[in-house]
C-alpha positions as CSV (number, residue, x, y, z in Angstrom):
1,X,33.6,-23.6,-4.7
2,X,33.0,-24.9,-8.6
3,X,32.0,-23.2,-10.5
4,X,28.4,-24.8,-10.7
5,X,28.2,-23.8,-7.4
6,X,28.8,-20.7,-8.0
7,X,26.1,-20.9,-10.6
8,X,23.7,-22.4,-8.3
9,X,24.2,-19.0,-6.1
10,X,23.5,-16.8,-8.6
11,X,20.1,-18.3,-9.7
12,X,18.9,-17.9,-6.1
13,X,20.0,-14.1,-6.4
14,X,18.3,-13.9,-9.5
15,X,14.8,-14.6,-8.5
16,X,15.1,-12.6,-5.5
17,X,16.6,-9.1,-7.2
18,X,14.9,-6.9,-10.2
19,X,15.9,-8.5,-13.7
20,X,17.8,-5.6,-14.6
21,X,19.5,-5.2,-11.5
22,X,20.6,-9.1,-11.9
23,X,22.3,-8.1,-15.4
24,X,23.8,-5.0,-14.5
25,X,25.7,-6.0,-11.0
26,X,25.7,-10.0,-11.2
27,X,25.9,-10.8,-14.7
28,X,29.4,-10.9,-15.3
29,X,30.8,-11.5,-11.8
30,X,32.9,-14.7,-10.8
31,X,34.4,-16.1,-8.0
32,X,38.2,-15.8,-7.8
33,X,39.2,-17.8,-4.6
34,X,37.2,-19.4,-1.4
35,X,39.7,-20.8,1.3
36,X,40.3,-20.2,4.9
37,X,36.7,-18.5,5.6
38,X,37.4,-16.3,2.7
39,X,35.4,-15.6,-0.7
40,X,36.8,-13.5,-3.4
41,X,34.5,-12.4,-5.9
42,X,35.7,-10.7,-9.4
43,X,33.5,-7.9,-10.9
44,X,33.8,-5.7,-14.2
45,X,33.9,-2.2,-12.7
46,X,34.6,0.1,-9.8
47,X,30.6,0.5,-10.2
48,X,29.6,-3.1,-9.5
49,X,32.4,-3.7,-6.8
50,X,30.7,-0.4,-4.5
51,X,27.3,-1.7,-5.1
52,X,27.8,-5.2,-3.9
53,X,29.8,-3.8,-1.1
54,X,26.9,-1.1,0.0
55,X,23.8,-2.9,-1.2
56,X,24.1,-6.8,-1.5
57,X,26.3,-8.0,0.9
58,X,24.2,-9.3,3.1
59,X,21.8,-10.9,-0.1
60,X,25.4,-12.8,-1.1
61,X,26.4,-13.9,2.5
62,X,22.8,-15.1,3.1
63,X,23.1,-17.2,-0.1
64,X,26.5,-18.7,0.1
65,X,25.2,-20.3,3.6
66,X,22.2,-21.3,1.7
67,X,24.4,-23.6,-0.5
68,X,26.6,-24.7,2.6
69,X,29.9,-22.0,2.3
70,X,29.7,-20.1,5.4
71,X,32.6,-17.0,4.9
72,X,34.0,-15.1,7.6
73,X,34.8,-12.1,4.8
74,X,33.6,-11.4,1.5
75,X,36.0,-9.0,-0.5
76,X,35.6,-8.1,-4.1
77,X,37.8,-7.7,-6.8
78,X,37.8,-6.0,-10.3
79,X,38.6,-8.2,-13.1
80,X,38.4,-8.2,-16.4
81,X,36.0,-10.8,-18.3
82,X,37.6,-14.1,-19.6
83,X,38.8,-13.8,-23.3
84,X,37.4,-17.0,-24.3
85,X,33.8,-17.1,-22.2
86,X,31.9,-14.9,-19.5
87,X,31.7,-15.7,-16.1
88,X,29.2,-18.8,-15.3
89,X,25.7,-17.8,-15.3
90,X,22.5,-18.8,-15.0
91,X,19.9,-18.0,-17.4
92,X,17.7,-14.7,-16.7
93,X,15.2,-15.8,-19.0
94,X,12.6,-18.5,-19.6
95,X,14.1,-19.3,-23.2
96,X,16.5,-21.6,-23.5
97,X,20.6,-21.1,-23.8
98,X,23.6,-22.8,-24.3
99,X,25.5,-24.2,-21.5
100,X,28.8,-21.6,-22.1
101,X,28.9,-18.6,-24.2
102,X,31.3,-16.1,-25.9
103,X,32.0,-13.1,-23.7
104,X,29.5,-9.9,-25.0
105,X,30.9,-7.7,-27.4
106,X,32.0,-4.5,-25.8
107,X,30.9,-2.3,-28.8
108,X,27.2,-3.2,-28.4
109,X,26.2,-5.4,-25.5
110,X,25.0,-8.0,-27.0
111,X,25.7,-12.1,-26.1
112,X,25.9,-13.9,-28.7
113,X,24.3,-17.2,-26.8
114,X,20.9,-14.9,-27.3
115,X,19.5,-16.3,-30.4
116,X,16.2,-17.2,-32.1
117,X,17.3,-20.8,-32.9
118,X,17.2,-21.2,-29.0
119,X,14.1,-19.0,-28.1
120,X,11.5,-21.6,-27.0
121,X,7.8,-20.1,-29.2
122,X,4.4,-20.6,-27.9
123,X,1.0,-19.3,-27.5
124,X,2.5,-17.0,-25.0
125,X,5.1,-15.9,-27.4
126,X,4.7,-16.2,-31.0
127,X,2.8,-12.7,-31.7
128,X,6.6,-10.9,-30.3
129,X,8.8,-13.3,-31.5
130,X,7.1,-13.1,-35.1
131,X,7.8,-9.2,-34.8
132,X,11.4,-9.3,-33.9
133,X,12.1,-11.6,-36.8
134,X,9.8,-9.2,-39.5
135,X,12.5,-6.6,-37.5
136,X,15.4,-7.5,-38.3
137,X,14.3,-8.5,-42.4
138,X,13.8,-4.3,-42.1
139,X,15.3,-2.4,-39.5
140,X,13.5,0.8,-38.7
141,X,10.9,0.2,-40.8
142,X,7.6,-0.7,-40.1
143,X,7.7,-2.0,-36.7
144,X,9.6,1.3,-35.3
145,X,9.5,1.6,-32.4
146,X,9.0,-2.2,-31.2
147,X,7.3,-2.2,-27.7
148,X,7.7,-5.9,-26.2
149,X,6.4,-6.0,-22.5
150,X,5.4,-8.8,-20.3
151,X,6.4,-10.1,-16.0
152,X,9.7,-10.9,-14.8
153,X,11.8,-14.0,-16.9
154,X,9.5,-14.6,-19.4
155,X,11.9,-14.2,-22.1
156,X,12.2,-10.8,-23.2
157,X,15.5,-10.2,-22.8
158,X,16.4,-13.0,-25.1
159,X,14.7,-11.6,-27.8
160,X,15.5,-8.4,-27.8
161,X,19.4,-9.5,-28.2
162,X,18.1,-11.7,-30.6
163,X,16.8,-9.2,-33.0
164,X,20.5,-7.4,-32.6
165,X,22.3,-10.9,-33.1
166,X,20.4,-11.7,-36.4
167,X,20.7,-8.5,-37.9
168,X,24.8,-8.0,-37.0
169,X,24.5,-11.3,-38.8
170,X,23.0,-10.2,-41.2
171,X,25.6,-6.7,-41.6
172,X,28.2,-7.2,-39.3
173,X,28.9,-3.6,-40.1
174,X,25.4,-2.1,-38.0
175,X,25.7,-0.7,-35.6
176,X,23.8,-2.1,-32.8
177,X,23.5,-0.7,-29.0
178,X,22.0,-2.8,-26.2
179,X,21.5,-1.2,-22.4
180,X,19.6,-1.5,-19.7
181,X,17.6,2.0,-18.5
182,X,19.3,1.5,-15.4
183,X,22.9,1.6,-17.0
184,X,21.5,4.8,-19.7
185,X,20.5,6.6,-16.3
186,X,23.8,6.0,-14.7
187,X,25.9,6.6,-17.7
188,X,23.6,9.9,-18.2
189,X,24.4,11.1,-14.6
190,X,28.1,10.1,-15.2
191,X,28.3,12.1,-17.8
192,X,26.8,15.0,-16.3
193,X,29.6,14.6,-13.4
194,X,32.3,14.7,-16.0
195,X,31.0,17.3,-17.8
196,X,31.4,15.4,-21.2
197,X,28.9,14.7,-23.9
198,X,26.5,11.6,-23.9
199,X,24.1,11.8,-26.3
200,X,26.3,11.1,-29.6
201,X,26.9,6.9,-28.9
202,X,23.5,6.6,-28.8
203,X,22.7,8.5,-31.9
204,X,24.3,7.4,-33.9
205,X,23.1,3.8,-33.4
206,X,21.6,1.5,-36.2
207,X,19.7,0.0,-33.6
208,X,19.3,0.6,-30.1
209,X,17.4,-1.6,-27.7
210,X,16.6,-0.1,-24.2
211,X,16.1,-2.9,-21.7
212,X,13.3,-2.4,-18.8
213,X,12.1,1.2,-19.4
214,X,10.7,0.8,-16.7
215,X,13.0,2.1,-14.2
216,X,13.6,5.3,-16.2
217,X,10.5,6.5,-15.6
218,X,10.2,9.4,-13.2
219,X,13.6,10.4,-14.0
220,X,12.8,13.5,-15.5
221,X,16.5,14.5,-17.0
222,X,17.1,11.0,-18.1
223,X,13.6,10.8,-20.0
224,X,14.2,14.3,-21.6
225,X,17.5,12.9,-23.1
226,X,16.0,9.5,-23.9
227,X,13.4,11.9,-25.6
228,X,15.5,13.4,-27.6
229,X,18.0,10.3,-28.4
230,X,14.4,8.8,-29.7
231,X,13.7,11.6,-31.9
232,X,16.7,11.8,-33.4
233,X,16.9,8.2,-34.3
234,X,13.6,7.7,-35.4
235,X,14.0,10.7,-37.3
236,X,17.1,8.9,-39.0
237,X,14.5,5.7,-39.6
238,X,17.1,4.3,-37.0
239,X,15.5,1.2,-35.3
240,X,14.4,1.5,-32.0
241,X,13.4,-1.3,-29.5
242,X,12.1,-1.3,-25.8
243,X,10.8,-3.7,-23.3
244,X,9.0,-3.4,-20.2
245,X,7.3,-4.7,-17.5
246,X,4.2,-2.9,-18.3
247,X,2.5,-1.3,-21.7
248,X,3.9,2.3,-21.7
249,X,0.0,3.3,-21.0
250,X,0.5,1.4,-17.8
251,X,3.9,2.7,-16.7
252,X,2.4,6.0,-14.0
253,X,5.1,8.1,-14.4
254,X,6.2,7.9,-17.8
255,X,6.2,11.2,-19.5
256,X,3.3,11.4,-22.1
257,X,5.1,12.6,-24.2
258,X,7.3,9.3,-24.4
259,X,4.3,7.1,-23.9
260,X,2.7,8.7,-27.1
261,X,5.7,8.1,-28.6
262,X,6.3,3.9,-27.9
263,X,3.1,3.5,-28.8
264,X,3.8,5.1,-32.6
265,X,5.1,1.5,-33.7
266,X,4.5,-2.4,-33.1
267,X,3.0,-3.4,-29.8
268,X,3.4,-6.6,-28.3
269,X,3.2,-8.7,-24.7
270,X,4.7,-12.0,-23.5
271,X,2.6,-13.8,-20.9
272,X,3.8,-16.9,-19.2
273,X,4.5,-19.9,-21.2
274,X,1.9,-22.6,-21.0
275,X,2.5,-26.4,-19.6
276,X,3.8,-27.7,-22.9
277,X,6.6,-24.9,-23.7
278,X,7.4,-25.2,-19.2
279,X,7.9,-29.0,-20.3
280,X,10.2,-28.1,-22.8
281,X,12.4,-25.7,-21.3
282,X,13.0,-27.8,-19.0
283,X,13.7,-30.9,-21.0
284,X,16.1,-28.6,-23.4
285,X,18.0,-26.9,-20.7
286,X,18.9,-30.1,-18.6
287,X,20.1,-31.5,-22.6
288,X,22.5,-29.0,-22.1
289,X,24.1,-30.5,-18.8
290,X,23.9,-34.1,-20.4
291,X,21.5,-34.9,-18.4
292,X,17.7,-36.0,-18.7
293,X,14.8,-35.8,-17.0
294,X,12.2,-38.1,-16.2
295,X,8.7,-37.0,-17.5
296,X,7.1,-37.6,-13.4
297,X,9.5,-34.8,-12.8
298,X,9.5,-32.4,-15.5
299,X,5.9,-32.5,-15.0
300,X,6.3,-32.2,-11.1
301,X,8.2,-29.2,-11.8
302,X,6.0,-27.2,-15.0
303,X,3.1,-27.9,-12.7
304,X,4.1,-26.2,-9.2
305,X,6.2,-23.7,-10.6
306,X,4.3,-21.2,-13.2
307,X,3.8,-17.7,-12.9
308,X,7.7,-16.9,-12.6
309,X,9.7,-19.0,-15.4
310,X,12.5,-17.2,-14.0
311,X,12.0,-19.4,-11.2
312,X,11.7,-22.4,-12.5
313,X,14.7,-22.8,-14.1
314,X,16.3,-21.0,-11.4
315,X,15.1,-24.0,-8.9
316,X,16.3,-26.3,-12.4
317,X,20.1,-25.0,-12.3
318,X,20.1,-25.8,-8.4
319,X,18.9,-28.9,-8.9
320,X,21.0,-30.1,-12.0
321,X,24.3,-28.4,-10.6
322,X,23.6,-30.5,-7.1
323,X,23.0,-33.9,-9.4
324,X,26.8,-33.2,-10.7
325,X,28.6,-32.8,-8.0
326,X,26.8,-35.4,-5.8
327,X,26.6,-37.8,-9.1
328,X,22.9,-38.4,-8.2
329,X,20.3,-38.9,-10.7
330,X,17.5,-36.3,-10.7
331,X,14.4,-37.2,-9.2
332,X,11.6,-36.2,-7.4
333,X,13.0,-37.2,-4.2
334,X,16.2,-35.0,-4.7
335,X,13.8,-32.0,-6.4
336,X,11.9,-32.1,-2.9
337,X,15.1,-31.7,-1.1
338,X,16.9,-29.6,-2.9
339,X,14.2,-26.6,-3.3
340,X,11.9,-28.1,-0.4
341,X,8.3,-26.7,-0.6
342,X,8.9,-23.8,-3.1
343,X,7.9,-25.9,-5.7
344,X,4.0,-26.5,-3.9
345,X,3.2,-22.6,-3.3
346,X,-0.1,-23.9,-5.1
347,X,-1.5,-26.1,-2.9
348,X,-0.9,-23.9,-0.1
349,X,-3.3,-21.1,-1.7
350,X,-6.7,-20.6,-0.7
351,X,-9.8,-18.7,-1.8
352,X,-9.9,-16.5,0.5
353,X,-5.9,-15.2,-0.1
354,X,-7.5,-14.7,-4.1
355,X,-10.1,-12.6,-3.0
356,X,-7.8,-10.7,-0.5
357,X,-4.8,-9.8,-3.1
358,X,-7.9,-9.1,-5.8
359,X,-9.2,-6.9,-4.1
360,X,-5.0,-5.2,-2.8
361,X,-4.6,-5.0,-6.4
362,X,-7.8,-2.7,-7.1
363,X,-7.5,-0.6,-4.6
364,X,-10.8,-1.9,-3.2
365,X,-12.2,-3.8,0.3
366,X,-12.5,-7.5,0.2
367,X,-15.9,-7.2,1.4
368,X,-17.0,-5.4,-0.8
369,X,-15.4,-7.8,-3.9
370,X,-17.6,-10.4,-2.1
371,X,-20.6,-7.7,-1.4
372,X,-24.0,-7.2,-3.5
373,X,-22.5,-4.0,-5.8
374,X,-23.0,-4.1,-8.7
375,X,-20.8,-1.2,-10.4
376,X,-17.8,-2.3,-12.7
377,X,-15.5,-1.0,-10.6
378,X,-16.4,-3.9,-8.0
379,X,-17.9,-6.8,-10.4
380,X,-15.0,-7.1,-12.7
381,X,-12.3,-7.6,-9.9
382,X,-15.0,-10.4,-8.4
383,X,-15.3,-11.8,-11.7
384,X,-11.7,-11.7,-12.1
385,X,-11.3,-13.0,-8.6
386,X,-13.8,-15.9,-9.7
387,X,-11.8,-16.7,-12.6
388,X,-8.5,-17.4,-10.9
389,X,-10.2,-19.6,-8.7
390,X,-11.5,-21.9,-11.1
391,X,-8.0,-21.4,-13.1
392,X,-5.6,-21.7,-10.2
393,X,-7.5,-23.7,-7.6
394,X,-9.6,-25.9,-10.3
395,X,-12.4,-25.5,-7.5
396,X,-16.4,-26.3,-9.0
397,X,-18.5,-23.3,-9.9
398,X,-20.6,-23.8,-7.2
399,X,-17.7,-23.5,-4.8
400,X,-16.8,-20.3,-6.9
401,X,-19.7,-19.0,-6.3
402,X,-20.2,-19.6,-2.4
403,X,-16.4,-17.9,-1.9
404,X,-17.9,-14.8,-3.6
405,X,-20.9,-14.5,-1.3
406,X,-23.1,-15.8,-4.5
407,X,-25.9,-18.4,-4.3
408,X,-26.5,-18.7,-7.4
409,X,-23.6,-21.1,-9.4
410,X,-23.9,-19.7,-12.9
411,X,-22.8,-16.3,-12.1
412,X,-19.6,-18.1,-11.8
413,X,-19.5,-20.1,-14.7
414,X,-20.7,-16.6,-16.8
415,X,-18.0,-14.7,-14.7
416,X,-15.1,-17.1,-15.7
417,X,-16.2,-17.6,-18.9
418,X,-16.7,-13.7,-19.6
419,X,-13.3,-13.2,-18.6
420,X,-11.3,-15.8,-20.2
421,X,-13.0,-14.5,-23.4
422,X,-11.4,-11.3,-22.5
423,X,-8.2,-12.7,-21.9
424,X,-8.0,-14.0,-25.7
425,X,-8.6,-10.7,-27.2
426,X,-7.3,-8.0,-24.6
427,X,-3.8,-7.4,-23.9
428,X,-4.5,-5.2,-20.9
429,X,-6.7,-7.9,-19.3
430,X,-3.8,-10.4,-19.2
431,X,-1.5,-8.4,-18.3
432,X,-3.8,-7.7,-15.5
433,X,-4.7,-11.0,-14.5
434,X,-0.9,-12.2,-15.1
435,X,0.3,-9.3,-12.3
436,X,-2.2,-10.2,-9.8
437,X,-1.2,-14.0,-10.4
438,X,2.3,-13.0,-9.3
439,X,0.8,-11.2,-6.6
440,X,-0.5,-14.6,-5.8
441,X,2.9,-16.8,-5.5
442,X,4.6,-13.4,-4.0
């Protein structure tokens, strides 16, 4: 197996698995040998070998079929990361990389192909990625703590590794941490097994950036030493820097006493990047491969896949690695056969499945979202409803209004128009209509 292949395989897994489980047990795997109904696959650590052994097995095996290598046996072995590059991978981000990068440096976590020269900005973007560069002009200053949240591959662990990249460039004597919760939580509970201290690497940090903070809610020891580690840092005007899937008033079992706490410094979401920046990612990242695509198909792509960028350039590394081996040129023909209908989830939606997964996401009946109440707790889902219609489905305002159970077709056009006004100036209303538009292409 090349290794584009292999890089083909792990941009399936990647859409399929949490982001930070992606980084922590995939990231810096390889494939050692595949011969005689037999794949060997190097990992980093005792940790990462038992995990794909216990947990994603089955996720790999289904995969490798997937791109035509059908192993009797999958073992895994622990290996040490190349000197002079990591182990192929495919991005876990909507921003654009580099083709091959330097392996990360063990001290701090960061990869150095994580940079803001190749962060693609938009309207989606440009409020965080304006605050991670004021950042790292003044670390722990007066964006402490930095709070960037937003959905799955949208770019926000590019940035945060940008902000450490640019600042150990700026001081290559800072010292910067970078973790995922889910690796602080593990190395917490390690430590508690070997009865040896944890807190003082953390500490003692210039700048620590905590990746998806998400999963360390609810884990009430792990929060009180993340609460503490915070304090002390901030304390020390040390820089601090989170992202999340949610804004920490959104995350249900975050301790409020943390939640009070991210919300001391700089704020700041990432929704999905609009037609023009999908175009360019696209047209950047197959640059890198030396190849170029045709404008009928870059379009064909930023148009069918949207609300998980993650995806799309996971369906783009398939894609471009197949062209190499097979020495075909890309087009729409060999999109469609590659990724067959994933690309046209749109056209396959209906009214009907908005109001349905509206009205999931509430908490509330779909007959009552299409009913005659009146209270907000029903008309803003149903004018939320009626705005993804018109947005996703590009159906007329009477049609809008006739899915609702409404006669009359301007309740539609104030609905949509009410709520895309929201939209501009209220963070929590995108956020909430981005999460039910992933609900959507689920």
């Amino acid at each position: 197996m090349s290794d584009a292949l292999w890089q083909a395989v792990l941009g399936e897994i990647e859409v399929t698995i949490p982001r930070a489980s992606f980084a922590t047990w995939f990231q810096n795997t390889s494939l050692i040998k595949q011969e005689n109904d037999e794949v060997v696959i190097g990992v980093p650590s005792v940790f990462a070998k038992r995990q794909l052994e216990d947990k994603y097995r089955p996720l790999l095996t289904d995969t490798l079929k997937k791109n035509g290598i059908s192993p009797k046996d999958i073992s895994f072995s622990i290996q040490a990361p190349p000197e002079e590059k990591s182990a192929p991978q495919p991005s876990t981000d909507w921003s654009v990389r580099p083709p091959q990068s330097k392996k990360p440096t063990p001290a701090n976590n960061l990869n150095s192909k994580y940079t803001f020269d190749n962060f693609v900005v938009g309207a989606s973007n440009e409020l965080a990625y304006a605050a991670a560069q004021a950042i790292t002009k003044d670390p722990g200053g007066k964006y402490n703590p930095f709070f960037i949240y937003g959905g799955v591959g949208l770019g926000k662990t590019h940035l945060l590794q940008a902000i450490g990249n640019k600042i150990i460039e700026g001081n290559p004597e800072a010292h910067i941490v970078y973790i995922t919760s889910e690796q602080f939580a593990t190395e917490f509970i390690a430590s508690i097994l070997r009865k040896k201290t944890f807190s003082d690497h953390y500490r003692q940090a210039d700048v620590l950036i905590i990746d998806d903070m998400q999963f360390i809610a609810g884990k009430e020891k792990t929060e009180e030493e993340f609460f503490h580690t915070f304090n002390a840092l901030h304390q020390a005007n040390k820089q601090i820097i989170i992202s999340s899937d949610k804004p920490p008033k959104s995350i249900p079992t975050l301790e409020e006493r943390l939640r009070s706490r991210f919300e001391w410094g700089m704020t700041a979401d990432i929704q999905p990047p609009d037609f023009e920046t999908r175009m360019a990612i696209i047209q950047t990242k197959a640059s890198q491969h030396n190849m170029t695509v045709s404008p009928d198909v870059g379009e064909f792509l930023a148009t069918h896949i949207q609300s998980n960028v993650r995806e799309l350039e996971g369906a783009l590394t398939k894609v471009l690695a197949h062209c190499e081996m097979t020495q075909q040129s890309l087009s729409i023909e060999v999109v469609e056969q590659i990724i067959g209908a994933t690309p046209n989830r749109k056209s396959r939606l209906t009214d009907k499945q908005i109001v349905d997964k509206t009205a999931k996401f509430f908490d509330i009946a779909a007959d009552e979202l299409i009913g005659p109440r009146r209270e907000k707790t029903i008309s803003q889902p149903r004018q939320i409803a009626m705005y993804l219609m018109r947005q996703e489905l590009h159906l007329s305002f009477p049609a809008i209004a006739k899915a609702v159970g409404r006669k009359d077709h301007t309740t539609a056009m104030h609905s949509v128009s009410k709520i895309d006004a929201q939209i501009q100036k209220d963070s929590s209303m995108r956020q909430t209509v981005m999460q039910i538009k992933e609900h959507l292409y689920a």
